[in-house]
N, C-alpha and C positions, 0 to 999 in steps of 0.2 A: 394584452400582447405587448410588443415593443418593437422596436426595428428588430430584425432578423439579425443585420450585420453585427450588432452592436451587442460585446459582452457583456454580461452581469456576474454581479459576483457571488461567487461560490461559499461562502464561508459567513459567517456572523462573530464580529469583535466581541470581546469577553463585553459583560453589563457592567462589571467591576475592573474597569480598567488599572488599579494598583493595589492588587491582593497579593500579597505578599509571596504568599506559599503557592499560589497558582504562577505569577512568572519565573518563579524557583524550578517549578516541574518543567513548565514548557522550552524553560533556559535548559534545563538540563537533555529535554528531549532532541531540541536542537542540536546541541552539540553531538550526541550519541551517534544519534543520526545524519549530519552532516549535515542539514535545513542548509538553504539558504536566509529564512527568517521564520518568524512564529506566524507567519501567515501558513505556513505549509501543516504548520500543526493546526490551526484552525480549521484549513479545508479539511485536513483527519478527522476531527470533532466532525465537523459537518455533516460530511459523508455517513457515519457511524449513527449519526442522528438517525439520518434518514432510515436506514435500517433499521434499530430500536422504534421508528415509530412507526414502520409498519409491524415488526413485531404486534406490538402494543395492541396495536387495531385486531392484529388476529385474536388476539385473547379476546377482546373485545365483541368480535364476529361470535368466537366459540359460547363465552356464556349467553349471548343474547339469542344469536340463530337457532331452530331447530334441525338445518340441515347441515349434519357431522361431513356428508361428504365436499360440502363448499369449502369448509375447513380444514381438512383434511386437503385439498386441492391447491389450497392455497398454500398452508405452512408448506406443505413438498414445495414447490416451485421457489417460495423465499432460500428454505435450505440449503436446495438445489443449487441453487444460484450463487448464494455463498462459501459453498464448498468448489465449484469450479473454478470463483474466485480465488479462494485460498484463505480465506476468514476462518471455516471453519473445519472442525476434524470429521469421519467419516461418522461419527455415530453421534451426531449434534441433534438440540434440540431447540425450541425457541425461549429454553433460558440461556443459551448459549448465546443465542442473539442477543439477550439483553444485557448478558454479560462482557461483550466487548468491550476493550480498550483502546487506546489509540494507538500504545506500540503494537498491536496486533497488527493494527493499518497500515502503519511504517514499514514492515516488517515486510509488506505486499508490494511498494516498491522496486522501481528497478534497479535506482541508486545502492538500494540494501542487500538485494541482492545480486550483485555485481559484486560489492563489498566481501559479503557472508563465502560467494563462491572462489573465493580469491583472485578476480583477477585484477583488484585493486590494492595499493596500501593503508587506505583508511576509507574512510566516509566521504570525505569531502575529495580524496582522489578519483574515487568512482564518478560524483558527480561532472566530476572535469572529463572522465573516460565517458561518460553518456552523453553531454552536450558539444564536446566536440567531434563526436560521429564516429567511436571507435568502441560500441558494443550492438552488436546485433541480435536478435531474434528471431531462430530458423531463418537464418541469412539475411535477412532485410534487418538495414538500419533503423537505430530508434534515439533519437535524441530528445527523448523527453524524460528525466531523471524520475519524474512524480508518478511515470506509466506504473500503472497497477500491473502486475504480472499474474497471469492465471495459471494453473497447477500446471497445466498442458505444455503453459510456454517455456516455463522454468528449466527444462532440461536445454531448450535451444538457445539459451542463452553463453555467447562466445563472444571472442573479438570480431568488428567484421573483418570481411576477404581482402580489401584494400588497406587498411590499418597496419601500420609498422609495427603495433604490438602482437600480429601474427604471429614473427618471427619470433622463435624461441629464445635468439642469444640475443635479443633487445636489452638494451641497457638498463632501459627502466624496469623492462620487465623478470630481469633477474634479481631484482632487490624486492620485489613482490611474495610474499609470505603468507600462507593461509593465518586468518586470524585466530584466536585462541576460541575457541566453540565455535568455530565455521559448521557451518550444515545448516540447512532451510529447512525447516520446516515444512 
């Protein structure tokens, strides 16, 4: 255990801290995505981990168990899970689990999709619209850009009630333009 109050950290440093081609990709994800740093892509990796490695273990239950229905009970409820999330599409399987990437994870973001729904002009605007307390979900404020967003919540996603960018003839928010492929997935 450890103190309760006290955070730990979520993510694990690359083992090869100057690989060339890997901080190429995660520079590039960064920027895509408006990061505040490549930590944020490492909690992505992280996260993703943890999924693939219960994946992992189910294959592992399925060849070793004799009971089909443990496994069966189990792969549904990971599926489950990641499709409410919004990982995965409706007719997923657990190579689809193992097939994840990280912009998938990005992607799940509320920064992203803030962006993706227009009511930002880039990535890094969204960001600034999330942390300053002017996007809600189903009415309630959410200033945390990295909230993963669940299929459910996606449609409530708006400005909130108190937010200047309510108003339709806001200045900033007439210069606001859907992006070129806007739509979530």
């Amino acid at each position: 255990m450890g103190y309760p109050g006290k955070n730990h950290k979520s993510y694990q440093t690359p083992k090869r801290p100057f690989e060339k081609t890997r901080i190429e990709e995660e520079t590039r994800l960064v920027i895509e995505y408006g990061l505040r740093n490549k930590r944020e892509v490492w909690k992505a990796q992280s996260h993703l981990r943890k999924y693939r490695k219960a994946a992992r273990e189910l294959l592992a239950l399925m060849s070793s168990s004799k009971d089909a229905a443990i496994f069966e009970a189990k792969k549904t409820e990971l599926i489950s899970h990641m499709q409410r999330a919004g990982l995965l599409g409706p007719d997923a399987d657990i190579d689809n689990v193992l097939a994840l990437k990280v912009p998938s994870h990005l992607e799940r973001r509320l920064q992203t999709i803030v962006y993706r729904k227009g009511l930002a002009r880039s990535p890094k605007q969204a960001r600034q619209l999330v942390t300053h307390g002017h996007i809600a979900i189903a009415g309630r404020r959410v200033t945390i850009p990295g909230y993963l967003v669940t299929r459910g919540e996606e449609t409530g996603i708006s400005y909130y009630g108190t937010s200047p960018f309510v108003d339709a003839a806001h200045s900033e928010r007439t210069r606001i333009t859907k992006p070129s492929g806007a739509g979530v997935n």
